[in-house]
Every structure is written in structure tokens, then in C-alpha cells.
C-alpha positions as CSV (number, residue, x, y, z in Angstrom):
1,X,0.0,0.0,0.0
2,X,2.7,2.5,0.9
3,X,4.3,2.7,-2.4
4,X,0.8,3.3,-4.1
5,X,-0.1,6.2,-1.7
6,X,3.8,7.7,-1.1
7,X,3.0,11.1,-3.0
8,X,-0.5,11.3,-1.5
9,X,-1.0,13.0,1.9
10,X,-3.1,10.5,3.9
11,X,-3.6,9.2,7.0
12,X,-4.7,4.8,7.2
13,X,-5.5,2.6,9.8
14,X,-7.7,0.0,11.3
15,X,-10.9,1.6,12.4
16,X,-15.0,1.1,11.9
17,X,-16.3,-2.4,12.1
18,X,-15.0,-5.2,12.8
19,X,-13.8,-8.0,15.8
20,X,-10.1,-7.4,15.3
21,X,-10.5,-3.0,15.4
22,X,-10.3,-3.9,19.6
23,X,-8.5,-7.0,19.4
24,X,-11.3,-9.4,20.6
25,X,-10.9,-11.3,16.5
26,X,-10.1,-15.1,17.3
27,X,-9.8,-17.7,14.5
28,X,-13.8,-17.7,14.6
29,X,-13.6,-14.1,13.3
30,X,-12.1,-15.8,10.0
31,X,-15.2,-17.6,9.0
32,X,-16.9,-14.0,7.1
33,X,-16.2,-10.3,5.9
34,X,-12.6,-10.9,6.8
35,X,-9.4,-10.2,5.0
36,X,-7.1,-7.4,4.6
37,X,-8.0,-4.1,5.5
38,X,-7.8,-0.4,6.2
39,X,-9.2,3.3,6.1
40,X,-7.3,5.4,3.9
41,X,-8.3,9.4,4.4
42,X,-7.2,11.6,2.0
43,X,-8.3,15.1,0.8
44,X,-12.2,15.0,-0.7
45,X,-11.0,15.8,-4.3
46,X,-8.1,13.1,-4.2
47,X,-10.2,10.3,-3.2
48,X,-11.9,9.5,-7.0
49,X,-8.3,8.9,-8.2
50,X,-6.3,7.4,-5.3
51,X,-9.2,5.1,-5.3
52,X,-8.3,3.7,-8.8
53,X,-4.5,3.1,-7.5
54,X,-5.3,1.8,-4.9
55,X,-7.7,-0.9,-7.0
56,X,-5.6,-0.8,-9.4
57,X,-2.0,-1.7,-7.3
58,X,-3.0,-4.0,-4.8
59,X,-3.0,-7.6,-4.9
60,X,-6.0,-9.8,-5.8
61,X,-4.8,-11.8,-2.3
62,X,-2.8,-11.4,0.8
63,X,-1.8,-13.7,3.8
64,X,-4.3,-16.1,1.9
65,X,-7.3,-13.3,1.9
66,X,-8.9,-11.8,-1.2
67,X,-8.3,-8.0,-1.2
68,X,-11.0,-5.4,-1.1
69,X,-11.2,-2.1,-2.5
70,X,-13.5,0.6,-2.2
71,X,-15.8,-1.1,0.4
72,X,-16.5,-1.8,4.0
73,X,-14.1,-4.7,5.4
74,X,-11.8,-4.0,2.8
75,X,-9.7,-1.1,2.0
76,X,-11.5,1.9,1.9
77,X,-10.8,5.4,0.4
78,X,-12.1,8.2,1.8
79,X,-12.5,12.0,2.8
80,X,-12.6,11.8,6.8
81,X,-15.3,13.8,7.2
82,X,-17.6,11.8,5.0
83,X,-16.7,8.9,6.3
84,X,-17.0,9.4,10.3
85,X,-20.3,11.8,9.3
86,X,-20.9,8.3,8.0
87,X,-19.9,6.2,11.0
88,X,-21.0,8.9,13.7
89,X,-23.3,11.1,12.6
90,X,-21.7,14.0,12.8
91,X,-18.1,14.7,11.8
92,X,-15.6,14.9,14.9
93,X,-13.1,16.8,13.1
94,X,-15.2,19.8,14.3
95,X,-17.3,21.3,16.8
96,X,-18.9,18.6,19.0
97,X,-22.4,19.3,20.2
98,X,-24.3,17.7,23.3
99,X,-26.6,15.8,20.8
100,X,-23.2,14.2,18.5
101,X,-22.0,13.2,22.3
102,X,-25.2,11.2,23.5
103,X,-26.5,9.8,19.6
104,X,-23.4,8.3,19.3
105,X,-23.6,5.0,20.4
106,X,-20.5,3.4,22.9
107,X,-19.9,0.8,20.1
108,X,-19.0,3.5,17.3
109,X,-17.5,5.8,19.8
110,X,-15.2,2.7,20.3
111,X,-14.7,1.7,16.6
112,X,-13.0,5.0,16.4
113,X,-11.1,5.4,19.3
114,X,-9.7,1.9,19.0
115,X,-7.5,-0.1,16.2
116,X,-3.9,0.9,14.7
117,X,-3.0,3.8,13.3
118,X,-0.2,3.1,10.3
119,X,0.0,6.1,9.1
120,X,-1.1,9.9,10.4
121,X,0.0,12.4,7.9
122,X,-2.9,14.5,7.6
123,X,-3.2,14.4,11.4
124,X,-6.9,13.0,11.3
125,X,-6.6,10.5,13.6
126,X,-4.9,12.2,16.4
127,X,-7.5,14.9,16.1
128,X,-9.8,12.8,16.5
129,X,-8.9,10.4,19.2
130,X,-8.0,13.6,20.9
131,X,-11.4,15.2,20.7
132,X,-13.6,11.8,21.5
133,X,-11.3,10.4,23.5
134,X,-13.8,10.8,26.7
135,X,-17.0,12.4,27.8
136,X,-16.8,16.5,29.0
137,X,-17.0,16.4,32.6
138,X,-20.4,17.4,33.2
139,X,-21.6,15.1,30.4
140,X,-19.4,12.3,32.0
141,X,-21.7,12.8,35.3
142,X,-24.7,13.2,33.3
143,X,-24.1,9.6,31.6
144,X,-22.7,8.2,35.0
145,X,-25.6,9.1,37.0
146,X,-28.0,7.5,34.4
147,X,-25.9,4.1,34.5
148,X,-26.1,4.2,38.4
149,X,-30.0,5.0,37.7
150,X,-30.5,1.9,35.5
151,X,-28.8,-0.4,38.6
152,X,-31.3,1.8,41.3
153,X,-34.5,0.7,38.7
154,X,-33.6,-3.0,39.6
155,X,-31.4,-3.4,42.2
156,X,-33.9,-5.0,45.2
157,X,-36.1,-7.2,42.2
158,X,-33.6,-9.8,42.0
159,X,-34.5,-10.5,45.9
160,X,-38.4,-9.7,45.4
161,X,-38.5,-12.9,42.5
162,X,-37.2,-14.8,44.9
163,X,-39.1,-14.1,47.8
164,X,-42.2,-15.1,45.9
165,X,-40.8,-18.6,44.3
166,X,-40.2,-16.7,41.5
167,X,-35.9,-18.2,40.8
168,X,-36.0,-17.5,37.3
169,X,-37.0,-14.0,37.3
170,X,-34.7,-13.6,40.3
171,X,-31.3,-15.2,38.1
172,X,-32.9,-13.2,34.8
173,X,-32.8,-10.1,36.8
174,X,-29.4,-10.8,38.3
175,X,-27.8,-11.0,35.1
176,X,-29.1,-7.7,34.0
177,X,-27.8,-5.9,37.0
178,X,-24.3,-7.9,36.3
179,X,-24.4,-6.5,32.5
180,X,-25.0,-2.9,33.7
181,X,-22.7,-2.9,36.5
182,X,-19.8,-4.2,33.9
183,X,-20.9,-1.2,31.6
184,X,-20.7,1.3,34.6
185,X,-17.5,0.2,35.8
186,X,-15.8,0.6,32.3
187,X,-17.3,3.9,31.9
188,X,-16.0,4.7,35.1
189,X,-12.7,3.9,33.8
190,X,-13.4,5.7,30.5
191,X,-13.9,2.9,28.2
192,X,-16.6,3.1,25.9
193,X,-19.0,-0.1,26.6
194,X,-18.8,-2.3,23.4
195,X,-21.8,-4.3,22.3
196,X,-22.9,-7.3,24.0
197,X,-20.8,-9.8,22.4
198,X,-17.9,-8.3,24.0
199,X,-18.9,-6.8,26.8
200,X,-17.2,-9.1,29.2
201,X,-14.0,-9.4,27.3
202,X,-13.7,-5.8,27.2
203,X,-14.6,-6.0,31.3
204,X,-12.2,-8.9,31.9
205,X,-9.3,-6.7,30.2
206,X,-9.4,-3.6,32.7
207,X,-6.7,-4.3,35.6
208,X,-8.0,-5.0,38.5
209,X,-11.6,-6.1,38.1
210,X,-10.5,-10.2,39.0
211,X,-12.4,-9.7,41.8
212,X,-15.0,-8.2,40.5
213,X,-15.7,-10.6,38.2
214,X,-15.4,-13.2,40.2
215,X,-18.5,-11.8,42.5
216,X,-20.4,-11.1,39.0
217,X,-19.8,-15.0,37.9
218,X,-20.7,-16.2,41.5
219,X,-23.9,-13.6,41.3
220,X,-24.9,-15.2,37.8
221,X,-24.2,-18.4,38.5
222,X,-26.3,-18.7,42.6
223,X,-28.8,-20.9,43.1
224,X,-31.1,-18.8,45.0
225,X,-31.6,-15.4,45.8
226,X,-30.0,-14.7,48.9
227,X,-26.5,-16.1,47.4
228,X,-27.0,-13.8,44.4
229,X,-27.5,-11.0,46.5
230,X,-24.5,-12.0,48.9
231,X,-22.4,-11.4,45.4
232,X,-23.9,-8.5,44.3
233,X,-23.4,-7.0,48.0
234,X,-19.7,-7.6,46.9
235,X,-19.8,-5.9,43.6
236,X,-21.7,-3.2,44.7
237,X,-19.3,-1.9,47.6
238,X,-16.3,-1.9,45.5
239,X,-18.7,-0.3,42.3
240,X,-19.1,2.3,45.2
241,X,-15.5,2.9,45.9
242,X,-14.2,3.1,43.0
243,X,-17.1,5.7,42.5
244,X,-15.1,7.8,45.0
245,X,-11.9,7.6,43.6
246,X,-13.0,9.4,41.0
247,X,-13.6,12.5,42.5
248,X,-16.5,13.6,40.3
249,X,-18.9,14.1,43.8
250,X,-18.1,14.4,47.2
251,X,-17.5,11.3,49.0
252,X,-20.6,8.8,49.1
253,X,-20.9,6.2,51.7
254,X,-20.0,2.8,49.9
255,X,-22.0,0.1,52.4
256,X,-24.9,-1.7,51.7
257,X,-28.3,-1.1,53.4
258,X,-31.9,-2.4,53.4
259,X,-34.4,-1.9,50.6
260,X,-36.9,0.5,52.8
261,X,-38.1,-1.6,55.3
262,X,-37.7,-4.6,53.1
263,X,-35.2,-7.7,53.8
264,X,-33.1,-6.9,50.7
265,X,-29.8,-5.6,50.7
266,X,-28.4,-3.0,48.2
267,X,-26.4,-0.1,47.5
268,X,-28.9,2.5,46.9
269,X,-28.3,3.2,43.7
270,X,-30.2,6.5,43.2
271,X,-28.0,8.5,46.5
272,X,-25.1,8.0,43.3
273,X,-27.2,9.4,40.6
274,X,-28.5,12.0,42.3
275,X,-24.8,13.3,43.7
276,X,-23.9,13.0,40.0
277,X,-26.9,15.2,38.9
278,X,-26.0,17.5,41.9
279,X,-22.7,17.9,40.4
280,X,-23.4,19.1,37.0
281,X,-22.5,22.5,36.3
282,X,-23.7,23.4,33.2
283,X,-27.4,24.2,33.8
284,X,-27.9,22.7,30.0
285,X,-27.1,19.4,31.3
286,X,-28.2,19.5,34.5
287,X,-31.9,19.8,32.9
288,X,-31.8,16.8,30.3
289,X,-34.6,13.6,31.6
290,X,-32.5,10.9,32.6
291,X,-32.8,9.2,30.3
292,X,-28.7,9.0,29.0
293,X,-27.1,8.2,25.9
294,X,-28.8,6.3,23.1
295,X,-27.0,3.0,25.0
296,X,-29.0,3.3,27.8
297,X,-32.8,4.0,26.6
298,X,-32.5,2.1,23.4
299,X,-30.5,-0.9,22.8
300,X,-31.8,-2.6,19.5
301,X,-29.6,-3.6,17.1
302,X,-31.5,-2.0,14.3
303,X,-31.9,1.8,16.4
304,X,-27.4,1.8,17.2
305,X,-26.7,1.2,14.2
306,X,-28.4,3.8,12.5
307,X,-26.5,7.3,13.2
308,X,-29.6,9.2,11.8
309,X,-32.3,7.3,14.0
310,X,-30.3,7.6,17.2
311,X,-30.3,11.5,16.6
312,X,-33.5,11.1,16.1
313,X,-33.9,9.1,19.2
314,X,-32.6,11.5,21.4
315,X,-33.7,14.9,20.1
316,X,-37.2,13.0,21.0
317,X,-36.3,11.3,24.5
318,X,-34.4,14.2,25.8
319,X,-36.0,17.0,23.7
320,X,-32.1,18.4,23.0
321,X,-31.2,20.9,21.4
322,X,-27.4,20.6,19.7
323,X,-25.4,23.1,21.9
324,X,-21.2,22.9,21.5
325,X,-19.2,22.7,24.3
């Protein structure tokens, strides 16, 4: 590729779609839309003709792969505003508004800020990774305190199943809570979530969490409610502290407490939200429902990966208005 593109100014690497753009590919990944490949960005008005050398130069195989031109899991030639307007729905080479920030789902926020860069030389990708490479504080509360709202919404049910004979709901319960404390602890350690399939990888690779997932498993895994509570009691205490470590409220208490007067342990969820929300500066924020990103009101396949209907999505759940930063 490099001797095709020397004389072109261009930036190429491995983002967008794609198992291996994180590192989760295994020799399963093989098996479809696999082979070679690589975003090349060049100037709008270059792309018609470096498209043709690029065609026009490359092998028809590599490493045993066919080669792709011109299309998505292959190699792709492009203007980078096009292309992440394509991937994103709005293009982060420029101002960033409140609505580009919460539309954009974790997954593509991810496929952007992950894979290898080969090349840089019209400085796309650094300014990009540099301006979407977290949350602005006050929106890194505002999605914070809607994750720690989603674990308030359910966090005595798994115990209420089970007190009425109900197990399965109890477990099926349980394993939500597990899947959204695993996203709020890698947004605490500003990662964007990836989609389901590799949530837990992507939760097994941040250092320290053994522990952590070892509770999780143990929670999934109980018998009966009162063990899965037990584990959960475990993750929820060290969600809490590492909540504190953070600095984004003043310190919260990190034991946990009964459900009202019910006999149902948790962490009380909502105290954590609701410091969040207190925190928020910006009154813009402040006001949004909390509701969250696009991740965390909406979480079919068909909505995330649609950058239009996600815009859509939220300028109707949170009535917002685009505002810059």
C-alpha cells in the first residue's frame, strides 16, 4: 500500500467495524467479511483517483485473503469527514455538540477510538482520538448518573422474585444488574461499553476487576436469591469505591443497606445518581430527563446502528437541542 499512496498525503488505519479494530478477532472471526484491510483518508478531491490506484495496485490476495477495494471490510478510500459523518453522525473533526456526544452510540465511539493507526499524515486521527477520547465532565456525570439510575430501577427485584418462588426471574434479573454494573465500571474507567458480544471481554481486560468478576460470575451463576444477593453486596461496595476515587462528587458512603423496610440488601443506587446530577454544572445538562445516551434507553440492534435514527432518538427522549461545548 505504501508505495501506491507515497506522493499522497493520507492518514490509514484500522478503524470502523470489525472484531479485530479492539482485538477481541479469534480464529472464529475468520469464518466471514474478513481479509485485509484499512481506512485510507485523503483530501475530498483526491479520493476519486487514489481510489483507482489503490484498486488498481494491490494484490487480488494477501496472507491467503482476497483484497477489497472501495468497500467496507476491505480497504477503503475516503474524505474523513464523510466517512466518520458516515460512522457517527456528525463529523468529529469539528465542533462537538451535546446531541453528537449522546446519539453516538458506545460501540462506534469505540470503533473510532480503538484499532492501529499506520500512518497519520494529515493528522486526522490524532485529532480525533483527541477530541472523542472521553465524555466533557459534566456530560461524564450526566451519563454516569443514568448508568447508576438503571442499577437503582432493579437493584432490590432480584430479591423480590425470589421471595415469591419466583428463581428465574430472580437469576434473569441478576444478570441484568451484572451487564450494567460491567458497563458502569468501564465507563467509570473511561472505556466506551462495546456491544454485547464483547462486553465481558472488554470487562475482563481492565486491571484489576479479577475480583470483581469473580462476584459477577458467583452472582450469575447462585442458586437462589439470597447467594445472588450476597455477590452482588460484593460488587456493589467496590462499584461504590471506586465511584469515590474518582472525584467527580463528594464522597458517598460505599456500604450496603436495606431496601426501605424490606429484607433486601443494596447499595442504593439513586444516592449515586443523584450526587452526580447534583454535580453538574452546566445548567444545559443539568436539565436533560435521565434518560442517558442512546446506550441506555435504546438498545436494538437495528436503532445503534443507524446514526440518523439515534439523533433522532434523542432529540425526542431528551428533547435536546445541539449546543457545543
Amino acid at each position: 500500500m505504501q508505495p501506491i499512496v507515497a506522493d499522497v498525503p493520507h492518514s490509514a488505519a484500522l478503524v470502523g467495524p470489525g472484531s479485530e479494530v479492539p482485538a477481541f478477532d479469534t480464529e472464529r472471526s475468520t469464518d466471514h467479511d474478513w481479509g485485509p484491510r484499512v481506512v485510507l483518508f485523503v483530501a475530498p478531491e483526491a479520493a476519486g483517483r487514489v481510489r483507482t490506484a489503490v484498486a488498481g495496485g494491490l494484490p487480488e490476495t494477501f496472507g491467503g485473503y482476497r483484497v477489497l477495494c472501495g468497500v467496507a471490510g476491505g480497504t477503503e478510500v475516503t474524505g474523513a469527514a464523510a466517512w466518520f459523518e458516515e460512522r457517527l453522525g456528525f463529523d468529529p473533526l469539528g465542533p462537538i455538540t451535546a446531541l453528537d456526544w449522546l446519539a453516538a452510540p458506545w460501540q462506534r465511539l469505540a470503533e473510532v477510538t480503538c484499532g492501529e493507526v499506520f500512518h497519520d499524515g494529515l493528522g486526522v486521527m490524532a485529532r480525533v482520538r483527541g477530541a472523542l477520547r472521553w465524555y466533557p465532565v459534566d456530560l461524564e456525570r450526566y451519563v454516569l448518573a443514568c448508568q447508576w439510575r438503571r442499577v437503582a430501577q432493579r437493584e432490590a427485584f432480584a430479591g423480590r422474585c425470589g421471595e415469591v418462588g419466583d428463581d428465574l426471574g430472580s437469576a434473569l434479573v441478576t444478570a441484568d444488574l451484572a451487564g450494567d454494573l460491567m458497563r458502569l465500571v468501564l465507563l467509570m474507567r473511561r472505556r466506551y461499553p462495546p456491544y454485547a458480544k464483547w462486553v465481558g471481554s472488554a470487562f475482563a481486560r481492565l486491571p484489576g476487576t479479577a475480583e470483581l468478576g469473580e462476584a459477577l460470575s458467583c452472582a450469575v451463576a447462585a442458586g437462589d436469591w439470597r447467594a445472588r444477593e450476597h455477590h452482588l453486596g460484593r460488587v456493589y461496595e467496590r462499584v461504590a469505591g471506586l465511584h469515590n476515587r474518582l472525584g467527580l462528587t463528594a464522597p458517598m458512603e460505599t456500604a450496603t443497606r436495606r431496601f426501605y423496610d424490606r429484607p433486601f440488601q443494596v447499595i442504593g443506587a439513586q444516592r449515586f445518581a443523584d450526587a452526580l446530577g447534583a454535580a453538574i454544572v452546566d445548567p444545559r445538562i443539568r436539565e436533560l430527563p435521565p434518560a442517558g445516551s442512546v446506550d441506555q434507553f435504546g438498545d436494538s440492534t437495528d436503532l445503534l446502528v443507524h446514526p440518523g435514527r439515534c439523533r433522532a432518538a434523542v432529540r425526542a427522549v431528551l428533547g435536546l437541542r445541539a449546543f457545543a461545548f
